[in-house]
Backbone bond lengths (Angstrom), bond angles and torsions (degrees), N, CA, C in turn:
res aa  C-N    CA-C-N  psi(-1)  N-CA   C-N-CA  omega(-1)  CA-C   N-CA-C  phi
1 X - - - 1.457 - - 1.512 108.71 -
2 X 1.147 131.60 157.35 1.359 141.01 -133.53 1.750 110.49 -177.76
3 X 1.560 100.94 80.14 1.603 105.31 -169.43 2.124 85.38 -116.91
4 X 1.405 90.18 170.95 1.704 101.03 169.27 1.183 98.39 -102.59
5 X 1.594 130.62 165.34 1.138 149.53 -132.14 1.239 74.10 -129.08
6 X 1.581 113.17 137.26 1.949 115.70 145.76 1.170 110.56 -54.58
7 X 1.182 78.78 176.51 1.811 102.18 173.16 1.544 117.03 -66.41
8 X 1.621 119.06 -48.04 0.832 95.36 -167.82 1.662 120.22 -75.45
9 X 1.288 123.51 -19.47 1.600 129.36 159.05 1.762 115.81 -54.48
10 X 1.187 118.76 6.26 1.549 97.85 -177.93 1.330 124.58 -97.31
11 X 1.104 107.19 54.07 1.707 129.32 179.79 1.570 82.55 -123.40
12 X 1.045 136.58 -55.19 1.417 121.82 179.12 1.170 108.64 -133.00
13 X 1.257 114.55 87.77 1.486 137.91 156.82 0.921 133.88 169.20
14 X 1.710 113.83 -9.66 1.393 116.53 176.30 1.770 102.51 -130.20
15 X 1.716 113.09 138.69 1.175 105.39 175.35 1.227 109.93 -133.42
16 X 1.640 110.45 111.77 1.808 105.49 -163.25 1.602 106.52 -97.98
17 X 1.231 128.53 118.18 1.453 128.16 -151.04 2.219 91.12 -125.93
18 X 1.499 101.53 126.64 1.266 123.46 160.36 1.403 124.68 -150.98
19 X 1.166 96.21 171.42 2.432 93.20 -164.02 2.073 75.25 -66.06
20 X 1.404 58.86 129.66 1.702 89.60 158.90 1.651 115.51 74.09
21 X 1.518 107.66 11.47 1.309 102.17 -174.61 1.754 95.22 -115.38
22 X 1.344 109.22 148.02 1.321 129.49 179.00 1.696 117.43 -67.54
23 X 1.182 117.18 123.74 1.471 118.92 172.68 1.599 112.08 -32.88
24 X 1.541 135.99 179.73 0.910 145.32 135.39 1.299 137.66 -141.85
25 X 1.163 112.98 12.90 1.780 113.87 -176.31 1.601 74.68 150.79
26 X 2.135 90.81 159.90 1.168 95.21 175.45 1.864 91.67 -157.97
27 X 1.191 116.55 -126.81 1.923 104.07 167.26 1.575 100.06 -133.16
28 X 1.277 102.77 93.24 1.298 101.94 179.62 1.622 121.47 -91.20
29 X 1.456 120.42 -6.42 1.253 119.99 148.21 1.171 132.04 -107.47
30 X 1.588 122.10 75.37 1.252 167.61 118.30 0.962 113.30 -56.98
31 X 1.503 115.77 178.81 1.544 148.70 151.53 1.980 93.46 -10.73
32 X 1.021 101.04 160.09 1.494 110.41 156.63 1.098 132.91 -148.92
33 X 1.672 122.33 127.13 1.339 132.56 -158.61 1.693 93.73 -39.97
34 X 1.607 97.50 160.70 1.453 105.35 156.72 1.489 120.86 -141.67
35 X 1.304 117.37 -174.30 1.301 108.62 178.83 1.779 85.61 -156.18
36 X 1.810 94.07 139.92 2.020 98.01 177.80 1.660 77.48 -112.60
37 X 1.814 96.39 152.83 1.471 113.34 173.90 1.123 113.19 -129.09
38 X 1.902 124.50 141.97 1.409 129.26 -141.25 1.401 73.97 -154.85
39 X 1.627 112.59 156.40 1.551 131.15 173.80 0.758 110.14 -152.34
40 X 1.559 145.37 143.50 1.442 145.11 151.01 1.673 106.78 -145.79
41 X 1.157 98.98 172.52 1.647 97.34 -135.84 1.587 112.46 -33.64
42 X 1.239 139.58 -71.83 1.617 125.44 -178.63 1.397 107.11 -94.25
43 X 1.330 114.18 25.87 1.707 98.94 -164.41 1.864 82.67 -131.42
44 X 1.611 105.37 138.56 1.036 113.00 167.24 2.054 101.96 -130.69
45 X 1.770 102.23 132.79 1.497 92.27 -171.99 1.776 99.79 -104.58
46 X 0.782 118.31 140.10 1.407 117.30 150.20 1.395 112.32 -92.76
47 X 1.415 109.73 150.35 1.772 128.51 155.87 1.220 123.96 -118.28
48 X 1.453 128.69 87.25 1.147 139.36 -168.65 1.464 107.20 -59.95
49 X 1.545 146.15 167.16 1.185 129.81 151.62 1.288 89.89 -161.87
50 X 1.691 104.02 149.49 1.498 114.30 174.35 1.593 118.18 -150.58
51 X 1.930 127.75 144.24 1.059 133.81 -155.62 2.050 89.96 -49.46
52 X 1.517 100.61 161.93 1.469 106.03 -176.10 1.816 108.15 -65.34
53 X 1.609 110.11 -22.45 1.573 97.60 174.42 1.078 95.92 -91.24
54 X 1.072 158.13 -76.10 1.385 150.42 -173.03 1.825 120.96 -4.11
55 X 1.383 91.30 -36.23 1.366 104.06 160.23 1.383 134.16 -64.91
56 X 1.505 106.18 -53.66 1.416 124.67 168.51 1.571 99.61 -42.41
57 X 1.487 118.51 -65.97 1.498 107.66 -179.93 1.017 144.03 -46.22
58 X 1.690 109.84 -24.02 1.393 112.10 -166.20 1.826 77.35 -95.12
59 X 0.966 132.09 -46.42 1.445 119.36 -157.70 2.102 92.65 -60.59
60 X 0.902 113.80 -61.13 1.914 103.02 167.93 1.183 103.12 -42.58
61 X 1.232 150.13 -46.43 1.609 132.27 -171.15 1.273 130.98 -83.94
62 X 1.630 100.85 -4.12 1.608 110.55 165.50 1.511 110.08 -127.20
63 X 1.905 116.11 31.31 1.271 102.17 -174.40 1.474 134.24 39.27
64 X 1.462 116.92 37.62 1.461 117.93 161.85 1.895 105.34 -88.15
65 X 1.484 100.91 -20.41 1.558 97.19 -177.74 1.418 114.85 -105.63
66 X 1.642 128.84 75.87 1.281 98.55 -129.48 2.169 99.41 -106.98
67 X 1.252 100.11 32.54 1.796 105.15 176.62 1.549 93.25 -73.59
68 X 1.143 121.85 146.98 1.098 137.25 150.75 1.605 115.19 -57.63
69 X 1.818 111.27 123.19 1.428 101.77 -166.76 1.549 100.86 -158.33
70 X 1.141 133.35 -170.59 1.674 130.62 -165.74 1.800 93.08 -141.53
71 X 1.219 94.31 156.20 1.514 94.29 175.66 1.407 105.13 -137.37
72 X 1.411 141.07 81.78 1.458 154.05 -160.65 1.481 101.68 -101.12
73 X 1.655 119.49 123.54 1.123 125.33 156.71 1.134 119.45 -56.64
74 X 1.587 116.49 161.50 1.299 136.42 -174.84 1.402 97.23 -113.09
75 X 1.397 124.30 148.78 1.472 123.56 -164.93 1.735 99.22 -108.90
76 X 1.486 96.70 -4.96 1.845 93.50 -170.19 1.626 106.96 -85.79
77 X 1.221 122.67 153.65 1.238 135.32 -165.82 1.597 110.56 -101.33
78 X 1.443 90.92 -9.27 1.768 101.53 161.49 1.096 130.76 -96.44
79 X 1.519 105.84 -22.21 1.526 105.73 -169.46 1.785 135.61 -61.91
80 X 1.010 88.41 147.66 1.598 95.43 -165.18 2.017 105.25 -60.34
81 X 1.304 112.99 137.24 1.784 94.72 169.98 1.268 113.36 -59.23
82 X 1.196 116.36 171.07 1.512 132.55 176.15 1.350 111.73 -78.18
83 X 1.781 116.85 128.12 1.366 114.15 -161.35 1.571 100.60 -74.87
84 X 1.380 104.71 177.14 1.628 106.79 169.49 1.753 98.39 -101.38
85 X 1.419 130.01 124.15 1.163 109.61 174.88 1.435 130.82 -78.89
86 X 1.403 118.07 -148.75 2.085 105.72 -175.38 1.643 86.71 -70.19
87 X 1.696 120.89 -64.52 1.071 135.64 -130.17 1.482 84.59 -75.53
88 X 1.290 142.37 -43.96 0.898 137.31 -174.34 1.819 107.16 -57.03
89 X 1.246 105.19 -69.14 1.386 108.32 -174.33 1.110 119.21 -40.46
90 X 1.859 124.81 -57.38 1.265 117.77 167.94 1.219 137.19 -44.47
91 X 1.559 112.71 -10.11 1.667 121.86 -178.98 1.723 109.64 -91.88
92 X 1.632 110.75 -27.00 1.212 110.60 -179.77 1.117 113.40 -90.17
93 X 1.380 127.70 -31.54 1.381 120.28 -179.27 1.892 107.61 -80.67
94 X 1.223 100.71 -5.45 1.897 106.47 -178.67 1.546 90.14 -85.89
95 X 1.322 141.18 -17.21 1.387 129.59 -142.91 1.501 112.65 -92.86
96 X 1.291 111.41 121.18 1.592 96.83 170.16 1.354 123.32 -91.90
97 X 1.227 111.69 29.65 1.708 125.94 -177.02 1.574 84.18 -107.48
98 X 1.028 137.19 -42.51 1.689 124.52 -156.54 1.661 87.94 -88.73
99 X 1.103 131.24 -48.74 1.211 122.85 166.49 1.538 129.34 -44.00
100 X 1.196 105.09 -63.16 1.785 117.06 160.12 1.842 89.68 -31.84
101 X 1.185 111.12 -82.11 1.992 115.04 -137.71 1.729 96.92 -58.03
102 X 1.259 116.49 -29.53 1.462 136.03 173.98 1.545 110.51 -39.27
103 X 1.729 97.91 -79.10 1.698 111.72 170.45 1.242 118.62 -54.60
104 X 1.607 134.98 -19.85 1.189 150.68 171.45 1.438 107.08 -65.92
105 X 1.354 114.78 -61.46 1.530 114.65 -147.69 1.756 96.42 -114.03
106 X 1.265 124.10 19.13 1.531 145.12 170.17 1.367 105.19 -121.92
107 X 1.099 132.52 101.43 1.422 122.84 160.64 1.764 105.92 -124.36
108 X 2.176 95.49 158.17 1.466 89.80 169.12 1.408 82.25 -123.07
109 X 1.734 117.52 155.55 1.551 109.75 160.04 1.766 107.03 -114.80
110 X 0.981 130.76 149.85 1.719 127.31 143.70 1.235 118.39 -105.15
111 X 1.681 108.80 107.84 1.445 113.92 167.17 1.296 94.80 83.70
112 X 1.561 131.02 29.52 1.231 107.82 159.67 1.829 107.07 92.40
113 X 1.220 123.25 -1.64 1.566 148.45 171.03 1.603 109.80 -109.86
114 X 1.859 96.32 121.99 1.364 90.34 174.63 1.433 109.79 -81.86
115 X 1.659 115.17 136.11 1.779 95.56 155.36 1.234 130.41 -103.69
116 X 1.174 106.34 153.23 1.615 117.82 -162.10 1.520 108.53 -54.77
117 X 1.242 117.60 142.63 1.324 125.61 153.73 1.237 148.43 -159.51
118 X 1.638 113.01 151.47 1.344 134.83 -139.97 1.696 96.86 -96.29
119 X 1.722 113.82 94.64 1.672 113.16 172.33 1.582 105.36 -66.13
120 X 1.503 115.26 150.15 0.885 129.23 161.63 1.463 115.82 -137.20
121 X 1.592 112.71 110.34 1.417 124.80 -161.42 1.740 101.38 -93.14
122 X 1.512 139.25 -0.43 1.329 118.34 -155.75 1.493 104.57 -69.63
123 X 1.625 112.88 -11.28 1.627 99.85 -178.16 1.272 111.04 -133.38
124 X 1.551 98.96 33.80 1.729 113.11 158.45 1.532 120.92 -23.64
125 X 1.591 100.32 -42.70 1.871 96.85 -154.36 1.465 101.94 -91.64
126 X 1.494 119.79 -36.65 1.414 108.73 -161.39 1.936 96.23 -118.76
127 X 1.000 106.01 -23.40 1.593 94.98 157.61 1.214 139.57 -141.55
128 X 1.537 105.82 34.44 1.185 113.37 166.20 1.686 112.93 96.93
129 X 1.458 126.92 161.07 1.310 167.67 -173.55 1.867 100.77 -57.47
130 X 0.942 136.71 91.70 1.930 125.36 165.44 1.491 84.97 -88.12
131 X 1.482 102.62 142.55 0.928 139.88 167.16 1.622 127.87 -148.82
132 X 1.312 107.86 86.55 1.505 133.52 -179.19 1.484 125.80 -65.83
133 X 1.059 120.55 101.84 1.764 124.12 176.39 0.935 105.15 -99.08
134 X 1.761 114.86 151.60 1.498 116.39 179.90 1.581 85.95 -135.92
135 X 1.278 111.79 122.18 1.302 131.45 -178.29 1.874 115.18 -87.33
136 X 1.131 111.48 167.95 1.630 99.56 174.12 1.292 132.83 -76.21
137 X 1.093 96.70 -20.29 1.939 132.13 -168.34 1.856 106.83 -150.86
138 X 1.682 85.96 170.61 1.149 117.32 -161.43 1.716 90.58 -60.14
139 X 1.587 121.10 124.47 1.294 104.93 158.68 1.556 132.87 -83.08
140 X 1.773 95.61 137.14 1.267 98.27 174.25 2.132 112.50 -115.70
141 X 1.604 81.57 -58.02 1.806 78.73 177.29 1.709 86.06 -120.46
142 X 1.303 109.83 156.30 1.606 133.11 157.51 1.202 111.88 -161.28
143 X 1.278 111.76 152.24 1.437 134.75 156.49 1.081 117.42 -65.59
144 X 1.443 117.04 119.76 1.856 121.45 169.58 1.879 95.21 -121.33
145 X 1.470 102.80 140.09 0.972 124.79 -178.54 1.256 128.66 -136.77
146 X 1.364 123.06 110.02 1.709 132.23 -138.38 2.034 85.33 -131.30
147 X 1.190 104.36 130.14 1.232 144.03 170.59 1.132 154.52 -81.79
148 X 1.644 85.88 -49.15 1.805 129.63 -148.68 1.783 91.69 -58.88
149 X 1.776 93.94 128.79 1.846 100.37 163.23 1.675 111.17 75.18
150 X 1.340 112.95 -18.90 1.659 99.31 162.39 1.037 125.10 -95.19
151 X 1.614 104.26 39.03 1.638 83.74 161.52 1.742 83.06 -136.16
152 X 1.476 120.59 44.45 1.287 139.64 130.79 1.280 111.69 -80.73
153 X 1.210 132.14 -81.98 1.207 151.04 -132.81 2.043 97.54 -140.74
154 X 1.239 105.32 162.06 1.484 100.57 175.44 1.372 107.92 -112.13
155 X 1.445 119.48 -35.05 1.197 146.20 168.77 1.624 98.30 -31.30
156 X 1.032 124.45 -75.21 1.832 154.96 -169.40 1.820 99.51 -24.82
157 X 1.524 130.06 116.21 1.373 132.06 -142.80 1.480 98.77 -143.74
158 X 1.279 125.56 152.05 1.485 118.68 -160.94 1.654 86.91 -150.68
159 X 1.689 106.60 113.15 1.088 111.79 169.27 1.473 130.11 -78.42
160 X 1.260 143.40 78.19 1.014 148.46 173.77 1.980 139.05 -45.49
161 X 1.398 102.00 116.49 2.021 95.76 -163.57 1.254 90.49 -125.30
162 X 1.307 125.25 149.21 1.258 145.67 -176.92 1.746 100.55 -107.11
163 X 0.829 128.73 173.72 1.784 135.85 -169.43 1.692 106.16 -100.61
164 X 1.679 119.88 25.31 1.363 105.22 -179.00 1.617 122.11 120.21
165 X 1.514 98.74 -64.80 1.272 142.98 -171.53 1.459 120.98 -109.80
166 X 1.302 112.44 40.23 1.694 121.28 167.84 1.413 101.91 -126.75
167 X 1.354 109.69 -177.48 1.189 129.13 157.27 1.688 110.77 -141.62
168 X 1.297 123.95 110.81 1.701 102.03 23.44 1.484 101.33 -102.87
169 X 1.378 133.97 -167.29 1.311 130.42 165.40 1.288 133.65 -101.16
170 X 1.048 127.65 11.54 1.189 133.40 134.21 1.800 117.70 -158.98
171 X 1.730 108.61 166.24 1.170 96.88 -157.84 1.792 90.05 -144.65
172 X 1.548 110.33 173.21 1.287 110.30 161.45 1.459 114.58 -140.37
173 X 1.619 105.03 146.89 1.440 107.24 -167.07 1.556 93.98 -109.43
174 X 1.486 108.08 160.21 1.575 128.69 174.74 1.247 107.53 -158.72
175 X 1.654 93.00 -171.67 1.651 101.33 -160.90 1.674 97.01 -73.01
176 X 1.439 111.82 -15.72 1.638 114.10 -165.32 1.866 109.63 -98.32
177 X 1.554 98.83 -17.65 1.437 99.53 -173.12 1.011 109.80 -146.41
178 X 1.411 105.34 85.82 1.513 127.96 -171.12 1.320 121.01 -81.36
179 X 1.606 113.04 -30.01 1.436 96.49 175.56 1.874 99.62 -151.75
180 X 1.638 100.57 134.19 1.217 133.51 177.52 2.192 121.48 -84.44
181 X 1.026 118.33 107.92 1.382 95.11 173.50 1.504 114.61 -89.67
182 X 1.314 106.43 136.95 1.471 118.38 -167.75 1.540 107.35 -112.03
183 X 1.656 115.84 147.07 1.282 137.04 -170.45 1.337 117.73 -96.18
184 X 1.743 142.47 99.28 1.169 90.49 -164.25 1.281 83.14 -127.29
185 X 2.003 126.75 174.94 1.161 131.33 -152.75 1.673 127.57 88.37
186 X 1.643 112.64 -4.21 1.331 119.78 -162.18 1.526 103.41 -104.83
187 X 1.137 135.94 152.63 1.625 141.66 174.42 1.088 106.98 -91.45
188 X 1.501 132.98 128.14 1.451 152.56 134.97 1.727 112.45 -51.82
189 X 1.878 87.37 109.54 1.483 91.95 165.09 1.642 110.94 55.03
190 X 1.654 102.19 43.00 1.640 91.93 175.60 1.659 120.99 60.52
191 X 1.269 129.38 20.67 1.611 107.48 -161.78 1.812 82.11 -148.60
192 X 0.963 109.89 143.78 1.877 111.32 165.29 1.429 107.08 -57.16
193 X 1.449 110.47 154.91 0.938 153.17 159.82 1.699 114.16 -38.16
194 X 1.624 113.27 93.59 1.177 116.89 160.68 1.563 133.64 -58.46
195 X 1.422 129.40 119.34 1.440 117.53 -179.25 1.750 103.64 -51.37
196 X 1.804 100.99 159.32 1.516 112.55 178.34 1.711 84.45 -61.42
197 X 0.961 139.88 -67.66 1.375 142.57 -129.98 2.056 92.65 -58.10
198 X 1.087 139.46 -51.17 0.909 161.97 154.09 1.403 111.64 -10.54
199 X 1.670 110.95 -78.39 1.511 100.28 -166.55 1.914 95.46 -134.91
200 X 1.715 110.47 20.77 1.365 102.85 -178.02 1.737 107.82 -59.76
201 X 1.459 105.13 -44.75 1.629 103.57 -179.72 1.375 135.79 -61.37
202 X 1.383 111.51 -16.45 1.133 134.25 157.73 1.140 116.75 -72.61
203 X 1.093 132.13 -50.79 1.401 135.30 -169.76 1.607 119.34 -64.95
204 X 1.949 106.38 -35.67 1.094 124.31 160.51 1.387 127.75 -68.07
205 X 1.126 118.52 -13.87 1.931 127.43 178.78 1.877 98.88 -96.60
206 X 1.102 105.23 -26.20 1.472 101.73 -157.20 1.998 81.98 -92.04
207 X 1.053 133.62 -38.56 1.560 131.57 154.03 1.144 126.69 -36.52
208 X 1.117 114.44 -63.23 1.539 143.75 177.07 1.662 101.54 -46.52
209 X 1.135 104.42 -65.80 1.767 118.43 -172.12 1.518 107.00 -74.97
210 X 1.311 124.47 -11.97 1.452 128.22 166.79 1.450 100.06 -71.43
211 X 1.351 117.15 -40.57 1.629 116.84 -165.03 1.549 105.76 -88.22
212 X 1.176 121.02 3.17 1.379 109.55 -151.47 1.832 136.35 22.24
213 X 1.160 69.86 74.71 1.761 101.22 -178.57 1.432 116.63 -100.73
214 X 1.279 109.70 21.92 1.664 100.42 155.56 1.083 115.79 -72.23
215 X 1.416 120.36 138.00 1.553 166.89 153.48 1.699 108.35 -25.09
216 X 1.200 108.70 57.61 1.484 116.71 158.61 2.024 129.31 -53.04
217 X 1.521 83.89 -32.57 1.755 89.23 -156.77 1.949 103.98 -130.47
218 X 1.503 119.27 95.19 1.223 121.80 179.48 1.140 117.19 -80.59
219 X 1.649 127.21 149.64 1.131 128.66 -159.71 1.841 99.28 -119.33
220 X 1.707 95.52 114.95 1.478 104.88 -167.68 1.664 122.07 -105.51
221 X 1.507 124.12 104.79 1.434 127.28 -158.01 1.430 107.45 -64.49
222 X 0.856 129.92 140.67 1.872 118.31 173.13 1.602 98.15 -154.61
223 X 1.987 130.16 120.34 1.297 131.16 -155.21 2.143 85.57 -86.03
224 X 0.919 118.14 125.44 1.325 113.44 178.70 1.694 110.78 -89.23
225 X 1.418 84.17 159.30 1.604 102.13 -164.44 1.642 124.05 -75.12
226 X 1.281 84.81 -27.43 1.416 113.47 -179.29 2.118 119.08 -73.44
């Protein structure tokens, strides 16, 4: 079922997005973004990933999507998220605003130094955000500090997995604990280092379901008339 939110709920439930107009709420207790973390010697990658509306929002909050449009929850507890469409996608992954807010609200430091990094959006939609740092030195410990969407919502939570072989191995980000320093090169529980590809999805459901983060509230695109 699929009603609009009054008025007085549209701090959390309605997010009316146009060039130049400011976010306002979006469904931040949902799904939660994530990011898998990979290192080799000065290069640390992140893989950002986020639910398919979650996207839609950030592309309204940095004007990469820039039609005037509404973003109305769905009240069903089944409902599917809101797809990203072609026209849509091609505008976000073309965008150097989603890239910009990315390198902004993703950082790695060594020693207190940010290193630079090179977004790569071509597989924004179906697997997520690369985001490449090149550090000064060989990494061992740094600070990564993930952001993304709270300064939509405060609620908005970024599940964090390391590749196996960090410490710690996995983590969670919020509006209160923004940044984690991570170990990397170290063994879990005595045993090598599992690839993300392996047990990242797992690792993220078994998070997810700790928080009770099932998907109450879908985020529904509609281009308004007005």
């Amino acid at each position: 079922m699929t009603r609009w939110v009054g008025r007085a709920a549209v701090t959390a439930a309605v997010l009316a997005m146009s060039a130049g107009a400011s976010s306002a709420a979006a469904h931040p207790f949902g799904d939660p973004q994530t990011v898998q973390l990979t290192a080799e010697e000065s290069t640390v990658v992140v893989r950002w990933s986020a639910p398919a509306d979650d996207l839609l929002v950030l592309g309204g909050l940095v004007g990469a999507l820039p039609d005037r449009r509404e973003i109305v929850f769905d009240v069903s507890p089944d409902a599917p998220p809101e797809p990203v469409g072609d026209t849509d996608a091609d505008r976000l992954i073309a965008s150097p605003d989603v890239a910009a807010y990315l390198a902004e609200n993703v950082v790695v430091r060594q020693a207190g130094t940010p290193c630079p990094a090179d977004v790569r959006l071509d597989g924004l939609i179906d697997d997520g955000a690369e985001l490449v740092f090149t550090c000064r030195s060989h990494v061992e410990d740094v600070e990564i500090e993930v952001t993304t969407l709270t300064d939509v919502h405060e609620a908005y939570r970024t599940a964090a997995l390391g590749d196996g072989s960090t410490t710690p191995g996995r983590a969670l980000y919020t509006v209160d604990d923004t940044t984690v320093t991570w170990t990397f090169g170290t063994e879990q529980d005595g045993a090598p280092g599992a690839p993300v590809a392996l047990w990242g999805a797992v690792g993220v459901a078994a998070l997810a379901g700790a928080l009770g983060t099932a998907r109450t509230l879908r985020a529904r695109s509609r281009r308004s008339d007005s």
